[in-house]
C-alpha positions in Angstrom: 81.1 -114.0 -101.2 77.8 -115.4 -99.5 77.6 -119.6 -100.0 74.6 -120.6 -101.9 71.3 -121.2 -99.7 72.1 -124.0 -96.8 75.6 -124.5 -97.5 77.3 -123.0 -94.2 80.4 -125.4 -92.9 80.3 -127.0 -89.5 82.9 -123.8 -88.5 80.7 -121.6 -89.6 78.1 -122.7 -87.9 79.8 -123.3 -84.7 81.4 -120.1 -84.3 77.9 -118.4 -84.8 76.7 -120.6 -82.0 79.1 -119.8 -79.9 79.4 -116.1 -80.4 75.8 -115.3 -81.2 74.1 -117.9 -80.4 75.4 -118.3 -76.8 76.3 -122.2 -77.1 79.8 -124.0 -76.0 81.5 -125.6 -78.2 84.2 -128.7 -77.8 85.8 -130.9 -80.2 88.4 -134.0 -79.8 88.8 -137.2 -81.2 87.6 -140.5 -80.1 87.7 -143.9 -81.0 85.2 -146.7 -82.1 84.7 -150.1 -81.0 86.9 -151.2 -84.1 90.2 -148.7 -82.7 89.0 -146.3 -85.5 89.7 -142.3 -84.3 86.9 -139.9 -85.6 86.9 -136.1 -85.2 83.7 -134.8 -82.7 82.1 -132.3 -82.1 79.8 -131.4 -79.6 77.7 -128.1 -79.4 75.6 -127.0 -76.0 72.7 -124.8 -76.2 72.6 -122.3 -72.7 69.6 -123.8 -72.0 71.8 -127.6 -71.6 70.6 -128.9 -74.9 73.4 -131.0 -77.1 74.3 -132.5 -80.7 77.7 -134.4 -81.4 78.7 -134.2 -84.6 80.9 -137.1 -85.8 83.1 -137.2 -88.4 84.9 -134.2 -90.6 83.2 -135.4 -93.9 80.2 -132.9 -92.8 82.3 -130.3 -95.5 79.0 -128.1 -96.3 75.9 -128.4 -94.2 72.6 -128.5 -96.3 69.6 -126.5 -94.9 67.7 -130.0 -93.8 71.1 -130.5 -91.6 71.1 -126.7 -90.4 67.7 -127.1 -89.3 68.3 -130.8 -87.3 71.1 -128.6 -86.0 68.7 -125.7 -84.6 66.2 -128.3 -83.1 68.3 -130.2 -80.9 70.0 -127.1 -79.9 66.6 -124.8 -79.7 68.2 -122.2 -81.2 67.6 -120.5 -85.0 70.6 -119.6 -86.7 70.4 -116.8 -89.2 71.0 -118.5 -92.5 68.4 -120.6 -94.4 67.2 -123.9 -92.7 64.2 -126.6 -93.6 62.6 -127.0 -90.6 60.8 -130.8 -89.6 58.0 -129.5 -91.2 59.9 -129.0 -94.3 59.0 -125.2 -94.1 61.8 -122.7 -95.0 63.2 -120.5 -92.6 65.8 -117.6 -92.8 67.9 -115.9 -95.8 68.3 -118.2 -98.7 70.9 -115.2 -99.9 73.3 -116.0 -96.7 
C-alpha cells in the first residue's frame, strides 16, 4: 500500500538513493557536547554533495523535507516533493 503524498521514511528514502539514485549512504552514532548519543545519517550525492540527518525522530518525511533532501543532494527522487519554490514535483500517489 502506497504512503500518502510526502510521507516516505528516512529508509525509504535512503535505499532509493543509494540504489537508484547512485548516492552512499553511512549511519553511526555520535555524541553532543552535553555526552548525549544521537543516531546520523549521512547521504552523498555521486557528484560529492552531502546532508546529515540527525536524530531517528525523522519517522515520516513530509514533501517540504523530501525536497530540502533532493536540493542538497541535486538529485530528484521519484515520490512527491515541494520544491524551494513551493512548486510540486513528482507522484502525489507514491
Amino acid at each position: 500500500m502506497a504512503a500518502p503524498f510526502g510521507l516516505k521514511s528516512l529508509d525509504a528514502y535512503v535505499t532509493w538513493a543509494v540504489t537508484e539514485g547512485g548516492c552512499k549512504a553511512q549511519s553511526g552514532i555520535k555524541s553532543d557536547a552535553r555526552g548525549k548519543v544521537h543516531n546520523i545519517t549521512r547521504i552523498t550525492s555521486p557528484e560529492g554533495k552531502s546532508v546529515v540527518v540527525v536524530g531517528s525522530e525523522l519517522q515520516k518525511l513530509t514533501a517540504t523535507y523530501l525536497g530540502y533532501l533532493d536540493r542538497r543532494l541535486g538529485i530528484k527522487c521519484p515520490w512527491f516533493t515541494i520544491d524551494e519554490n513551493n512548486e510540486p514535483h513528482g507522484d502525489r500517489r507514491s
